[in-house]
Structures are given as C-alpha cells and as structure tokens.
PDB file of N, CA, C, O and CB in Angstrom:
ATOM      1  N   UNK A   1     -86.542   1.896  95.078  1.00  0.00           N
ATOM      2  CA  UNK A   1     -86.974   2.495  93.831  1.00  0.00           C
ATOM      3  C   UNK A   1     -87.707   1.471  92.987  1.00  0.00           C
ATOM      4  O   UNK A   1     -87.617   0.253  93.137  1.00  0.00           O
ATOM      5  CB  UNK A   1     -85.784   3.070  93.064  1.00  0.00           C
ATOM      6  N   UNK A   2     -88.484   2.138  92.029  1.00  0.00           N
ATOM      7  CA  UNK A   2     -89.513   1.169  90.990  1.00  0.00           C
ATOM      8  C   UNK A   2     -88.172   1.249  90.127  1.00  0.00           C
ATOM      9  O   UNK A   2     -87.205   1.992  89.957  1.00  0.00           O
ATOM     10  CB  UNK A   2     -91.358   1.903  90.158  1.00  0.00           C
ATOM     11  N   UNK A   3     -88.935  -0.507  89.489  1.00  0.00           N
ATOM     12  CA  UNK A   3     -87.455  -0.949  88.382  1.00  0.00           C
ATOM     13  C   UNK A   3     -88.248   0.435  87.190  1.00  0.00           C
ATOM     14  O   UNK A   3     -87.592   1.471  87.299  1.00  0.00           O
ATOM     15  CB  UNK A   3     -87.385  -3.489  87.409  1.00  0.00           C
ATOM     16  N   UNK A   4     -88.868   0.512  86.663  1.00  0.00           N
ATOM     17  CA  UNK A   4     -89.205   1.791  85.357  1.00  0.00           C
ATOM     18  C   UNK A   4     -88.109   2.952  86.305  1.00  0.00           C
ATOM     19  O   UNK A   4     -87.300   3.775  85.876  1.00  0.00           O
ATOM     20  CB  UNK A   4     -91.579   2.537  85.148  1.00  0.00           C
ATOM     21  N   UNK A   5     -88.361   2.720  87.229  1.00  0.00           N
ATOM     22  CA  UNK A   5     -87.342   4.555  87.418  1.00  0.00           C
ATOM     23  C   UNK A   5     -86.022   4.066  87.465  1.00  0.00           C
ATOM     24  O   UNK A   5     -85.221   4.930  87.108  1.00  0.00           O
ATOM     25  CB  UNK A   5     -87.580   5.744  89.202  1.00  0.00           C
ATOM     26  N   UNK A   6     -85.534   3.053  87.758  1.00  0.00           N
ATOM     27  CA  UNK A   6     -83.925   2.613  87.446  1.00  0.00           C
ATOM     28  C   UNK A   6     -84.161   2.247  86.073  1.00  0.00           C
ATOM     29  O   UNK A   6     -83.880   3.341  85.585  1.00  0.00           O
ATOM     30  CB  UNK A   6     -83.168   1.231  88.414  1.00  0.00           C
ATOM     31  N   UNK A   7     -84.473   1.517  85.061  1.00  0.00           N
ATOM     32  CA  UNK A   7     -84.108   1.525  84.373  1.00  0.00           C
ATOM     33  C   UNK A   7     -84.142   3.061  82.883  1.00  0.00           C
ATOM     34  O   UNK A   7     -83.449   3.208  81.877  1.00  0.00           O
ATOM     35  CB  UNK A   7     -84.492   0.370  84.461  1.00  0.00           C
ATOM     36  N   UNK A   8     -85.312   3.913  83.483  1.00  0.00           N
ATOM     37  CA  UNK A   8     -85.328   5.443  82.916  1.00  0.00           C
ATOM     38  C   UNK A   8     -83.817   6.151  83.267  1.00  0.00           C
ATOM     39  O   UNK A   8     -83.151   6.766  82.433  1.00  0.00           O
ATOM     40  CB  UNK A   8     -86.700   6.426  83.758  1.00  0.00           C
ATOM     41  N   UNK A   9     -83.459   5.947  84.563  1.00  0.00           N
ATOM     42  CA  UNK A   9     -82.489   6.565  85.166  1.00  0.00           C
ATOM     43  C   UNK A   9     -81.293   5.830  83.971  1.00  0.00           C
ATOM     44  O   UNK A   9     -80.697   6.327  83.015  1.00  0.00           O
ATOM     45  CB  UNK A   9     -82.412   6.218  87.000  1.00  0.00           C
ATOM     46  N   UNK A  10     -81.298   4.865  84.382  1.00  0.00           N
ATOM     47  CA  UNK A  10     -79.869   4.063  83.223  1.00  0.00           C
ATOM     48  C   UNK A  10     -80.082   4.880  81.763  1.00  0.00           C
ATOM     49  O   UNK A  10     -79.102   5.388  81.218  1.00  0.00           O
ATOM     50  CB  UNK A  10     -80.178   1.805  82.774  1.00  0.00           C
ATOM     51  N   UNK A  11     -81.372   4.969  81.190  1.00  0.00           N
ATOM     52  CA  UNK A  11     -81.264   4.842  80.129  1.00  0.00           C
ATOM     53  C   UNK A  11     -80.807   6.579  79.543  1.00  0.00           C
ATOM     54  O   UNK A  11     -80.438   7.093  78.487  1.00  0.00           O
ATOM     55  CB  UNK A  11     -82.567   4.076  79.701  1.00  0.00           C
ATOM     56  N   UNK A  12     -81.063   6.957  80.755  1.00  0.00           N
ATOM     57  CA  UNK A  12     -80.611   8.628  80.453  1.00  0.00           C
ATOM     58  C   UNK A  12     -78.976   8.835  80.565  1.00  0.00           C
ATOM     59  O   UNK A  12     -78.292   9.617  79.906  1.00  0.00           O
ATOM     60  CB  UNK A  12     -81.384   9.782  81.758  1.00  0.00           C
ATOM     61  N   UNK A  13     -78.497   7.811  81.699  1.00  0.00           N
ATOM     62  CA  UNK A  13     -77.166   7.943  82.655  1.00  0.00           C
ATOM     63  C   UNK A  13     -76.570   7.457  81.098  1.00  0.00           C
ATOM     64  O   UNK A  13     -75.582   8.083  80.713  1.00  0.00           O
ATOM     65  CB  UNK A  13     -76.884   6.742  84.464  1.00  0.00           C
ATOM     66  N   UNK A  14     -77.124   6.352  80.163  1.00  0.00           N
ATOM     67  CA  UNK A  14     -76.212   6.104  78.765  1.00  0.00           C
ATOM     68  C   UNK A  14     -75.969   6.827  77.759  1.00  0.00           C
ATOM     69  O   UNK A  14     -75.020   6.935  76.983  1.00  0.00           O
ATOM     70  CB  UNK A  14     -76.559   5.236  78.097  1.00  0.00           C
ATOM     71  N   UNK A  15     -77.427   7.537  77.934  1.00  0.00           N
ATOM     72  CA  UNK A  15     -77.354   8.729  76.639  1.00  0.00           C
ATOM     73  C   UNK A  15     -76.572   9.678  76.894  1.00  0.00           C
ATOM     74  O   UNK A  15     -75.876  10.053  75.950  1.00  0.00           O
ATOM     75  CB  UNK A  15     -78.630   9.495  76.268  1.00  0.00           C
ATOM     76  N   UNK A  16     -76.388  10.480  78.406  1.00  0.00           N
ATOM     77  CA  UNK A  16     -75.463  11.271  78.578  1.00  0.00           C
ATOM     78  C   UNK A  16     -74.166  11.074  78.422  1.00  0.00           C
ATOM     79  O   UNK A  16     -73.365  11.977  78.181  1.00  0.00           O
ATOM     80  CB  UNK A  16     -75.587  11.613  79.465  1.00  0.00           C
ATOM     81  N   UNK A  17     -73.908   9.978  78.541  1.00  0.00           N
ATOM     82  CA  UNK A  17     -72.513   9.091  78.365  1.00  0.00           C
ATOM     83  C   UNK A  17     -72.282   9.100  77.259  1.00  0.00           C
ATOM     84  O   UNK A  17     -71.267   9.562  76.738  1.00  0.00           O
ATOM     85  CB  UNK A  17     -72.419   7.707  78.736  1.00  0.00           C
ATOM     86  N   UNK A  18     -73.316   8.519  76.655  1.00  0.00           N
ATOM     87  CA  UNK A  18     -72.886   8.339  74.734  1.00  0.00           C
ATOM     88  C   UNK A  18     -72.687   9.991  74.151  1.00  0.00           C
ATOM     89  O   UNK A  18     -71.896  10.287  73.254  1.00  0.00           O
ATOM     90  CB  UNK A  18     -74.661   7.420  73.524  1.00  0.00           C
ATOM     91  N   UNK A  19     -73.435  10.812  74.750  1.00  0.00           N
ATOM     92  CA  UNK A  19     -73.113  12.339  74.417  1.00  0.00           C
ATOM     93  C   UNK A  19     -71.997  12.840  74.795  1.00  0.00           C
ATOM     94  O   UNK A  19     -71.420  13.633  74.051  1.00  0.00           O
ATOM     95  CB  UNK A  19     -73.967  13.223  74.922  1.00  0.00           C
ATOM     96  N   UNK A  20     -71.363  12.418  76.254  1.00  0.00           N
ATOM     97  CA  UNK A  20     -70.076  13.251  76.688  1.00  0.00           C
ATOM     98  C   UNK A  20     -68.798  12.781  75.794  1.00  0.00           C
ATOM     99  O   UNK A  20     -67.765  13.373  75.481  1.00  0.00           O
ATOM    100  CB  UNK A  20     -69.720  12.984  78.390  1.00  0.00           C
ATOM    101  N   UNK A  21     -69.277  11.513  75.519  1.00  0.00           N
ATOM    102  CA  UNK A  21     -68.162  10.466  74.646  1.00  0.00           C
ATOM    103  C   UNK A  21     -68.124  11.141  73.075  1.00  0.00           C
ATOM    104  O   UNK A  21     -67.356  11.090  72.114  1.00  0.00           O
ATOM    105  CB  UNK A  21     -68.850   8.505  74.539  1.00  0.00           C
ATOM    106  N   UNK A  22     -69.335  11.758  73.378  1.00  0.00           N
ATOM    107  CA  UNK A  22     -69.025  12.474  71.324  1.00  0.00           C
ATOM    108  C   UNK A  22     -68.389  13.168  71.532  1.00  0.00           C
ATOM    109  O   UNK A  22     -67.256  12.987  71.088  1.00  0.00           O
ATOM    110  CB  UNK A  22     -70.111  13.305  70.185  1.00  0.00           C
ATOM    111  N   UNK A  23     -68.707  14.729  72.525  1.00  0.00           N
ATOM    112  CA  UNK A  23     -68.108  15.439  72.708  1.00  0.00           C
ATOM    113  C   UNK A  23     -66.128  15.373  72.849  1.00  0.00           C
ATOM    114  O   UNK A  23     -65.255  15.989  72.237  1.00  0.00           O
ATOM    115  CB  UNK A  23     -68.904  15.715  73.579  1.00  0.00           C
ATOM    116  N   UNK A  24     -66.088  14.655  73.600  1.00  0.00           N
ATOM    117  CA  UNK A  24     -64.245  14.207  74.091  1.00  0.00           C
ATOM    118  C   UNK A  24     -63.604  14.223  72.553  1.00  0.00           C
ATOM    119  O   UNK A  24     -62.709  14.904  72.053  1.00  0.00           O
ATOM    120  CB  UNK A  24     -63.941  12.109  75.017  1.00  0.00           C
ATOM    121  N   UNK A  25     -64.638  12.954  71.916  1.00  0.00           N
ATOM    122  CA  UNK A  25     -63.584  12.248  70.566  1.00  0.00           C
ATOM    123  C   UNK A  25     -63.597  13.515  69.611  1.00  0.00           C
ATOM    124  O   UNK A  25     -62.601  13.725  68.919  1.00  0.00           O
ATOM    125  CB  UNK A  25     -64.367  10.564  69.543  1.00  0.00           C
ATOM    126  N   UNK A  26     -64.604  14.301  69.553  1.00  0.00           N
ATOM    127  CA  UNK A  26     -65.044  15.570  68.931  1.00  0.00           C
ATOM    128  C   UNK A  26     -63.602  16.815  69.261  1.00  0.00           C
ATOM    129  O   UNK A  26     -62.977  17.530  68.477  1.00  0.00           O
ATOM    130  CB  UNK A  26     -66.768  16.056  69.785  1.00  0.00           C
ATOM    131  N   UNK A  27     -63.523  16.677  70.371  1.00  0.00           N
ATOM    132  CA  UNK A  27     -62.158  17.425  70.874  1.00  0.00           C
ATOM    133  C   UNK A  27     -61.174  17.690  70.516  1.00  0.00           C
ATOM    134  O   UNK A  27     -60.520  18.710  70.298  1.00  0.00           O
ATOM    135  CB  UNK A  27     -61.680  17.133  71.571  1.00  0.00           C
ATOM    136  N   UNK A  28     -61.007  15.991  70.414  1.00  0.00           N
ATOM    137  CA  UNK A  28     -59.554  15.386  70.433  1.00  0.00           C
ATOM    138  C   UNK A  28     -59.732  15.588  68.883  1.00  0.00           C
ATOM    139  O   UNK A  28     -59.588  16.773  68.582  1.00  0.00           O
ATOM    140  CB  UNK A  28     -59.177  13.622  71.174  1.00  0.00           C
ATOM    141  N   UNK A  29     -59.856  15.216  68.397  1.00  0.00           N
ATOM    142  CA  UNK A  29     -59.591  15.524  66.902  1.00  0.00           C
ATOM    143  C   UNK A  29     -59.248  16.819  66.743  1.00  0.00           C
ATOM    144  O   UNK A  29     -58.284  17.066  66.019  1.00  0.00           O
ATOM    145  CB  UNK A  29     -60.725  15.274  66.001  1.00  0.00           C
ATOM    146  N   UNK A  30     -60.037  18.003  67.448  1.00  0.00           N
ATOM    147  CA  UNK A  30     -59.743  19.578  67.223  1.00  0.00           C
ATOM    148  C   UNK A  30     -58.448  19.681  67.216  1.00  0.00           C
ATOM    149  O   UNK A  30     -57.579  19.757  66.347  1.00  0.00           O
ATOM    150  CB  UNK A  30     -60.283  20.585  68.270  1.00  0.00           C
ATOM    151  N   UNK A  31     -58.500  19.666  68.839  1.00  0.00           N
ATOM    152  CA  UNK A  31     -56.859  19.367  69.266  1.00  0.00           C
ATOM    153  C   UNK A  31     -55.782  18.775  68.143  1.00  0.00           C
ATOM    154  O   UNK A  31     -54.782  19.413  67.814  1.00  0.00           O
ATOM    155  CB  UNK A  31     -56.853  18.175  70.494  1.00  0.00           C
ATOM    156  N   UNK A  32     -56.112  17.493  67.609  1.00  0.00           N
ATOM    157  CA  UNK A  32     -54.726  16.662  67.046  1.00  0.00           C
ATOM    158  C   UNK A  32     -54.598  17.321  65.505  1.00  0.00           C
ATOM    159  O   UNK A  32     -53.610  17.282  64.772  1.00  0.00           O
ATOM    160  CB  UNK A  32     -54.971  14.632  66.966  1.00  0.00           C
ATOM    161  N   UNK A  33     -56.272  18.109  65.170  1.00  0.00           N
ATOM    162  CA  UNK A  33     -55.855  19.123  63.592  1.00  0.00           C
ATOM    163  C   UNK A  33     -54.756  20.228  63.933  1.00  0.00           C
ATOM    164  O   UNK A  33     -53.718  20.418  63.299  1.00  0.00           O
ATOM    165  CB  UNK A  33     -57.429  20.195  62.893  1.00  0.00           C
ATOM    166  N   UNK A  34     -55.364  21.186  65.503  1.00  0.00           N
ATOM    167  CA  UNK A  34     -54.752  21.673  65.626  1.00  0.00           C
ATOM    168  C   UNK A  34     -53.129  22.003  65.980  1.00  0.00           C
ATOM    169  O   UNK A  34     -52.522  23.068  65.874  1.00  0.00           O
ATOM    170  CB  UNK A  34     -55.358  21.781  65.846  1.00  0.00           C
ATOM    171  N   UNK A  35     -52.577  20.435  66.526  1.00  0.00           N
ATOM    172  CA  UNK A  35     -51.771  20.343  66.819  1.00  0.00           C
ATOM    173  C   UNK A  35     -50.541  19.803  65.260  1.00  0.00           C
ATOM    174  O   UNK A  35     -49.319  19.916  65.167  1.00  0.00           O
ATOM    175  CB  UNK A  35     -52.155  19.640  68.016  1.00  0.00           C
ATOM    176  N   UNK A  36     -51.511  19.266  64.325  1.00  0.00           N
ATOM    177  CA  UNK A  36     -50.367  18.888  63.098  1.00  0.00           C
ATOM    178  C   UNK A  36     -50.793  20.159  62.416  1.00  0.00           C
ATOM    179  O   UNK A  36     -50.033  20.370  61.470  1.00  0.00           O
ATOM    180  CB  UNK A  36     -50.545  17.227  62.017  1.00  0.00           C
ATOM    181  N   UNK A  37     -51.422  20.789  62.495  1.00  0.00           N
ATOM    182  CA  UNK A  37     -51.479  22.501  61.598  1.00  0.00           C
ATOM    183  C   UNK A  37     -50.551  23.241  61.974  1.00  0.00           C
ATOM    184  O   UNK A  37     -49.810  23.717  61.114  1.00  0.00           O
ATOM    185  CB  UNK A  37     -52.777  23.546  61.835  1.00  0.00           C
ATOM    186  N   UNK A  38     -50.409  23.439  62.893  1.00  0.00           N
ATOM    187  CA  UNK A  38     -49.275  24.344  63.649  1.00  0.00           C
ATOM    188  C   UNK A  38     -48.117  24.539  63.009  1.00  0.00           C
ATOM    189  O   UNK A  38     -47.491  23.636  62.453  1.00  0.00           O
ATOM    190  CB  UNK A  38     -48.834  23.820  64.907  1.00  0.00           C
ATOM    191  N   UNK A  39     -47.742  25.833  63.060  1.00  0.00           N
ATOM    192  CA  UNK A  39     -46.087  25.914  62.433  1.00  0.00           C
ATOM    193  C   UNK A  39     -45.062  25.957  63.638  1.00  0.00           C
ATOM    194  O   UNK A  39     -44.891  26.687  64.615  1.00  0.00           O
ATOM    195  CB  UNK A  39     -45.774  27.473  61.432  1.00  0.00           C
ATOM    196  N   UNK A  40     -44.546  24.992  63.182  1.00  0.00           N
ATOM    197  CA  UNK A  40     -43.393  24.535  64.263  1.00  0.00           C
ATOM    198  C   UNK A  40     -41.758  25.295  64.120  1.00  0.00           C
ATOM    199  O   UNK A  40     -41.323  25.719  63.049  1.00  0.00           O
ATOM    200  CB  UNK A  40     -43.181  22.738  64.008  1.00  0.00           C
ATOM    201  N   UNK A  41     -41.171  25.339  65.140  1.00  0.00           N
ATOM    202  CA  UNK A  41     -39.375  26.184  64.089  1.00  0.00           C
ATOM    203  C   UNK A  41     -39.009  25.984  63.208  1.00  0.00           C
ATOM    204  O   UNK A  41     -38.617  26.705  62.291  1.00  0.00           O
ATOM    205  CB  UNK A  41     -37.997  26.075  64.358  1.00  0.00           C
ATOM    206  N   UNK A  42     -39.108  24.453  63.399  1.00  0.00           N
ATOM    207  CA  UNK A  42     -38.071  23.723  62.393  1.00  0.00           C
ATOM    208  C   UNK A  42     -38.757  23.220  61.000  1.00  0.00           C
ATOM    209  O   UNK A  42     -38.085  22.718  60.099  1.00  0.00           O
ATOM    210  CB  UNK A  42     -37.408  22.336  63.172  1.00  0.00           C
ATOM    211  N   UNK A  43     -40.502  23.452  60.904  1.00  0.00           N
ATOM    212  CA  UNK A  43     -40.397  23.286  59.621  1.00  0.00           C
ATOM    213  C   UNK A  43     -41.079  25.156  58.664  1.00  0.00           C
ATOM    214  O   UNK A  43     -41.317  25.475  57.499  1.00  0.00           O
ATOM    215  CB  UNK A  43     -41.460  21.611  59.361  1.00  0.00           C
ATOM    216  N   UNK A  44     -41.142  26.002  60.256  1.00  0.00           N
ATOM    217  CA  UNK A  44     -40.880  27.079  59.569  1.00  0.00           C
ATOM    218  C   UNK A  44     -39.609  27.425  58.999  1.00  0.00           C
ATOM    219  O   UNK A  44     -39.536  28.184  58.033  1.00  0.00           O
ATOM    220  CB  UNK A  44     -41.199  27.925  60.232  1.00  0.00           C
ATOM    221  N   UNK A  45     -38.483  26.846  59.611  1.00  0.00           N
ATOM    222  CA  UNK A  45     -36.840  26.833  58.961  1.00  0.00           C
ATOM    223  C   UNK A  45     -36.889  26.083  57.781  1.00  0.00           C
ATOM    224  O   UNK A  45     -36.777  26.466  56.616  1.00  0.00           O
ATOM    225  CB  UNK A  45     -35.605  26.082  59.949  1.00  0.00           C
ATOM    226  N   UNK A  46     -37.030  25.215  58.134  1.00  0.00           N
ATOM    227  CA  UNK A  46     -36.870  24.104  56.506  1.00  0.00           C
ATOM    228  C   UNK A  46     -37.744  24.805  55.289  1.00  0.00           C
ATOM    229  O   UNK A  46     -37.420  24.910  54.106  1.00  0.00           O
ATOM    230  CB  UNK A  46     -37.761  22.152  56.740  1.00  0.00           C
ATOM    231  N   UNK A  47     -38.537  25.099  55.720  1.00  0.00           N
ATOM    232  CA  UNK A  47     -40.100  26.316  54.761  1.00  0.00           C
ATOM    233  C   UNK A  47     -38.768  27.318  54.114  1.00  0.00           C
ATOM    234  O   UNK A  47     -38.308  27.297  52.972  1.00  0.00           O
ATOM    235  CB  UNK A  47     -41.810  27.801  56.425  1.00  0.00           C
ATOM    236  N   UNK A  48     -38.430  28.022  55.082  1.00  0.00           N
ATOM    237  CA  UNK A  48     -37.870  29.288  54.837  1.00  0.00           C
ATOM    238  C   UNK A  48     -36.576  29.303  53.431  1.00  0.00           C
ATOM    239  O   UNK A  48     -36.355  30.056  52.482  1.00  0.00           O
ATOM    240  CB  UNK A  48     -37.216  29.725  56.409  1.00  0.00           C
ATOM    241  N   UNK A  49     -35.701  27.518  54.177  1.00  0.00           N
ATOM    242  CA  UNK A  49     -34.349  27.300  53.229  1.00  0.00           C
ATOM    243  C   UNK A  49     -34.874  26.674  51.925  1.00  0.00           C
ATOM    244  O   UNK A  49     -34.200  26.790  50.902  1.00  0.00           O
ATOM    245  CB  UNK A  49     -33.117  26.198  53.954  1.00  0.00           C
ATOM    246  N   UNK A  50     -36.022  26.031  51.914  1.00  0.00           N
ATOM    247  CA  UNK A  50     -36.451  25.433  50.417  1.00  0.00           C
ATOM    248  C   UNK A  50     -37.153  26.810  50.148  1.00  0.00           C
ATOM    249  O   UNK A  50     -37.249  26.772  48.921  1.00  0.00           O
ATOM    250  CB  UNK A  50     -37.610  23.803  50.301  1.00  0.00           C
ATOM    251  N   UNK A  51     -37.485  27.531  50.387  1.00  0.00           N
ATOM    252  CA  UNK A  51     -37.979  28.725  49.453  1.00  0.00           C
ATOM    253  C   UNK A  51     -36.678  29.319  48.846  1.00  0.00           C
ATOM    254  O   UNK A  51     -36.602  29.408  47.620  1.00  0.00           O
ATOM    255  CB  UNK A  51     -38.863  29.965  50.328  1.00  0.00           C
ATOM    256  N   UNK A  52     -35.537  29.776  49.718  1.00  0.00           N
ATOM    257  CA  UNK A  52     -34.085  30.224  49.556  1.00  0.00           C
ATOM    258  C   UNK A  52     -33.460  29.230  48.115  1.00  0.00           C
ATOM    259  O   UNK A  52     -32.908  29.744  47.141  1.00  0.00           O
ATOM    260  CB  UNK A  52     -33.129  29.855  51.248  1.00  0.00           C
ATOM    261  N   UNK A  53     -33.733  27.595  48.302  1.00  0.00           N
ATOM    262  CA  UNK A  53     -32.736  26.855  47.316  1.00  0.00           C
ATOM    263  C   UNK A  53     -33.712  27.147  46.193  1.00  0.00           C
ATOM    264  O   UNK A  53     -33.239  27.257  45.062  1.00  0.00           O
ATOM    265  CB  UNK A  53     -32.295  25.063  47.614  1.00  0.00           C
ATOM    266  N   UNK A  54     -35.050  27.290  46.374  1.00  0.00           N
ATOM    267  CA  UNK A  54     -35.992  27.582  45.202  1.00  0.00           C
ATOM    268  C   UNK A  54     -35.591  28.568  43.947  1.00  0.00           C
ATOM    269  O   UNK A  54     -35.554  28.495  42.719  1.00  0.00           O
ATOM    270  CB  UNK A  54     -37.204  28.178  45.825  1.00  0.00           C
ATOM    271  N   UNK A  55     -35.288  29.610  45.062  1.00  0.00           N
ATOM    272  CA  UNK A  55     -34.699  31.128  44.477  1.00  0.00           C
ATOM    273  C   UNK A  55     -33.530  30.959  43.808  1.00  0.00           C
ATOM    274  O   UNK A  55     -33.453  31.595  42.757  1.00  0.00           O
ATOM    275  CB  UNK A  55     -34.348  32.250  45.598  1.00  0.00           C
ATOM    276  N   UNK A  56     -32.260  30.048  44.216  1.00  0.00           N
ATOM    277  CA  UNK A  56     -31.088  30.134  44.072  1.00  0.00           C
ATOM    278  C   UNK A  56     -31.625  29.128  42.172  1.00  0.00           C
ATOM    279  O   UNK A  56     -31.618  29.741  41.105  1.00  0.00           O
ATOM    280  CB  UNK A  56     -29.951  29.383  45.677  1.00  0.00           C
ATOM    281  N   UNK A  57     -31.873  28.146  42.249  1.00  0.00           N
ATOM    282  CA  UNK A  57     -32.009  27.151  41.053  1.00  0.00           C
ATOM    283  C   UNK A  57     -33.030  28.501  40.201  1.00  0.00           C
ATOM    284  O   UNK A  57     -32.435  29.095  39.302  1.00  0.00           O
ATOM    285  CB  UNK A  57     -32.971  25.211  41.534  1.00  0.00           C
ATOM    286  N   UNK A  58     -34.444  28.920  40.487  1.00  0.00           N
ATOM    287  CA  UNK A  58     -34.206  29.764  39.024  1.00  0.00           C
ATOM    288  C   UNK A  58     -33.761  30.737  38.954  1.00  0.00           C
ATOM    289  O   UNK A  58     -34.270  31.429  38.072  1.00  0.00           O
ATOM    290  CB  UNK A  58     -35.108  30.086  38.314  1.00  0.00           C
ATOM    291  N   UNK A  59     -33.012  31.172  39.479  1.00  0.00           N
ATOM    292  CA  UNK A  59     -31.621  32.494  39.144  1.00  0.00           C
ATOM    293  C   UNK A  59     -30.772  31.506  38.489  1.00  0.00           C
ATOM    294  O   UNK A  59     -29.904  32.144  37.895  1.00  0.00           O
ATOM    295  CB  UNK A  59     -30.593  33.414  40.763  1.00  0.00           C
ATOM    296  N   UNK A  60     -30.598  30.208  38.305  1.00  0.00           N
ATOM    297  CA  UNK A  60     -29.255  29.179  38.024  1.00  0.00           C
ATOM    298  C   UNK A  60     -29.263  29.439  36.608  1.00  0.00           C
ATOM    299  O   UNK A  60     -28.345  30.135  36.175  1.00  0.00           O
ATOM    300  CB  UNK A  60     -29.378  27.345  38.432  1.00  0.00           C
ATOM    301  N   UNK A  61     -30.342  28.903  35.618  1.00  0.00           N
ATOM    302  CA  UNK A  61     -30.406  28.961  34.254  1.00  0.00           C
ATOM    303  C   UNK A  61     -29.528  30.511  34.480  1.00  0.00           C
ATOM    304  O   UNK A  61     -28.301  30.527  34.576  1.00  0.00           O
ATOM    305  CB  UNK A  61     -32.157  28.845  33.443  1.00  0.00           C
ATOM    306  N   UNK A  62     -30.308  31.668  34.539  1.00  0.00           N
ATOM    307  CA  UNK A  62     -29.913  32.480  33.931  1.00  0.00           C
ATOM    308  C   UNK A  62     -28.768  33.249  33.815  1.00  0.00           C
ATOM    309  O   UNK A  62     -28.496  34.021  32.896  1.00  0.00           O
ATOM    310  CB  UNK A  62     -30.524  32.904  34.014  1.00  0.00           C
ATOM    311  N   UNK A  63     -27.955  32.931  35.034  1.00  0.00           N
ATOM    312  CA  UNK A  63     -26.184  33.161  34.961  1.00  0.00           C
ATOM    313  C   UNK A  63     -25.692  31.702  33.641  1.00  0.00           C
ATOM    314  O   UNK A  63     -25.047  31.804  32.598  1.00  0.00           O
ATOM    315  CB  UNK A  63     -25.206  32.739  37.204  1.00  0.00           C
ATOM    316  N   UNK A  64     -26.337  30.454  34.297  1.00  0.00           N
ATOM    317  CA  UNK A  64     -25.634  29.535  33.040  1.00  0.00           C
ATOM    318  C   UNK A  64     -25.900  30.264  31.619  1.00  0.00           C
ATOM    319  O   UNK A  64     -24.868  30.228  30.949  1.00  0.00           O
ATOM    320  CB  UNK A  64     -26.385  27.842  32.938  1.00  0.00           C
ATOM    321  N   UNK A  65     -26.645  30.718  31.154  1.00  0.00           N
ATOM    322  CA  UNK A  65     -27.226  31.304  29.797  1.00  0.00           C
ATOM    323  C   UNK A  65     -25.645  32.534  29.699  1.00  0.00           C
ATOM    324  O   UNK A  65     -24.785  32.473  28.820  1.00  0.00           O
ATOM    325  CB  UNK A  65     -29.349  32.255  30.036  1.00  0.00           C
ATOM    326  N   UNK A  66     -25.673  33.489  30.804  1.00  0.00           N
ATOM    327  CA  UNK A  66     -24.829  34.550  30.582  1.00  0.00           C
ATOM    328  C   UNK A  66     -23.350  34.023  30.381  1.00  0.00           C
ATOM    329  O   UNK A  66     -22.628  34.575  29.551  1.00  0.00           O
ATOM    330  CB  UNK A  66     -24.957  35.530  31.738  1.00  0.00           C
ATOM    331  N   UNK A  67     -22.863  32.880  31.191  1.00  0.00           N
ATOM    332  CA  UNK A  67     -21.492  32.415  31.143  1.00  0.00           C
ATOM    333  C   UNK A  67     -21.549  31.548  29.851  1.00  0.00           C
ATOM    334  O   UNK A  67     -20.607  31.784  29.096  1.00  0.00           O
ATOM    335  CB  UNK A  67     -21.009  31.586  32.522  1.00  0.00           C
ATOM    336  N   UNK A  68     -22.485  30.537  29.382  1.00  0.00           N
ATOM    337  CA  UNK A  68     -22.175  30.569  27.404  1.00  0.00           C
ATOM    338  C   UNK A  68     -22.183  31.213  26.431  1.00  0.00           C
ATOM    339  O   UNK A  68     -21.565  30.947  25.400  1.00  0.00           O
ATOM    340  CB  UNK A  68     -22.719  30.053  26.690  1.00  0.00           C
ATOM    341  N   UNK A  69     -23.338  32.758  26.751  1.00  0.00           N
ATOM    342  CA  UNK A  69     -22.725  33.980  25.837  1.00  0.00           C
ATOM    343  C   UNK A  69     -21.505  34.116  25.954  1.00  0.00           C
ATOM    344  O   UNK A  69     -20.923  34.174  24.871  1.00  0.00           O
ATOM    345  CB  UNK A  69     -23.193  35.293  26.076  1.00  0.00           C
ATOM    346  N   UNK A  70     -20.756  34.205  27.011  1.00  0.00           N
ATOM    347  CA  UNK A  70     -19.168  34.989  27.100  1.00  0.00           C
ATOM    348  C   UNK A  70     -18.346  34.208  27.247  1.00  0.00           C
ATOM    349  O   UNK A  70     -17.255  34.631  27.630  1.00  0.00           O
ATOM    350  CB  UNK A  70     -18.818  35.949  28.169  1.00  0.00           C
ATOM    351  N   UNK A  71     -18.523  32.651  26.992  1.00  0.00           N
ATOM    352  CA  UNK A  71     -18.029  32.049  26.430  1.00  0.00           C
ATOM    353  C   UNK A  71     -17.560  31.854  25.299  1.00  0.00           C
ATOM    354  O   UNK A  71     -16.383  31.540  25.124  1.00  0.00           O
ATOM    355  CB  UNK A  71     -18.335  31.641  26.615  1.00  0.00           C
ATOM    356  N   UNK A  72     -18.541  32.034  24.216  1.00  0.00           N
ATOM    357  CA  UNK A  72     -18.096  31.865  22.915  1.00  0.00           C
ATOM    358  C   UNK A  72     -17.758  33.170  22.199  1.00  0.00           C
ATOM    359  O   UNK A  72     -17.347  33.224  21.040  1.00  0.00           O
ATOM    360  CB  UNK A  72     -19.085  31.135  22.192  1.00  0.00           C
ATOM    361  N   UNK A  73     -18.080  34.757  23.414  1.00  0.00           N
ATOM    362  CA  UNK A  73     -17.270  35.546  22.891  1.00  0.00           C
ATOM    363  C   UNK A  73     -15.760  35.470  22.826  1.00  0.00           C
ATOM    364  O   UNK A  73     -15.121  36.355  22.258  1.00  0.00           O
ATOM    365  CB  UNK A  73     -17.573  36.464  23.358  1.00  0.00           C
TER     366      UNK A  73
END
C-alpha cells in the first residue's frame, strides 16, 4: 500500500474510534442517570414512612391544642 492510503486509512480508523468512544461514555452516563433515578423498595419504603411520620407530626399540634383546652377545663 501507498503510505497517503495508510495513513488516510489511520486517520479515519481514529475518527471512528474517537466517535465510538463518544458514543459508549454517552451511554454510560444514560445508564448511571438511569440507574440513580430509579425507585428502588427500600427508598420507595422509606418515601412512603417519612410521608406517614410527616402526617403523624402535623396532626401532633392539633390534639396537643385539644388536650390544653380540656385541661384547664
């Protein structure tokens, strides 16, 4: 082979390379958003019980409010 056609050949064989290499890292990122986005059991559980203790604290004031009315009745 003429060195111009090996070195045309290289210079394409890099660019495709440098392109497949975007593509992969391009991927992998999809992948690793998609993989920490995800709802998992356990922090759909933990989600579920801090919404529950959420509920329980402001319902709290308002029994404390009712048990010092009928207190000082």
């Amino acid at each position: 082979m003429f060195s111009t056609n090996t070195n045309y050949h290289q210079i394409l064989h890099n660019a495709r390379q440098r392109e497949l290499e975007a593509a992969a890292e391009n991927h992998r990122l999809l992948q690793a958003l998609k993989d920490k986005n995800g709802i998992t059991p356990l922090r759909q559980r933990v989600g579920s019980l801090l919404i529950e203790l959420g509920e329980k604290v402001a319902q709290q004031p308002s029994q404390d409010i009712r048990l010092a009315i009928s207190a000082r009745q």
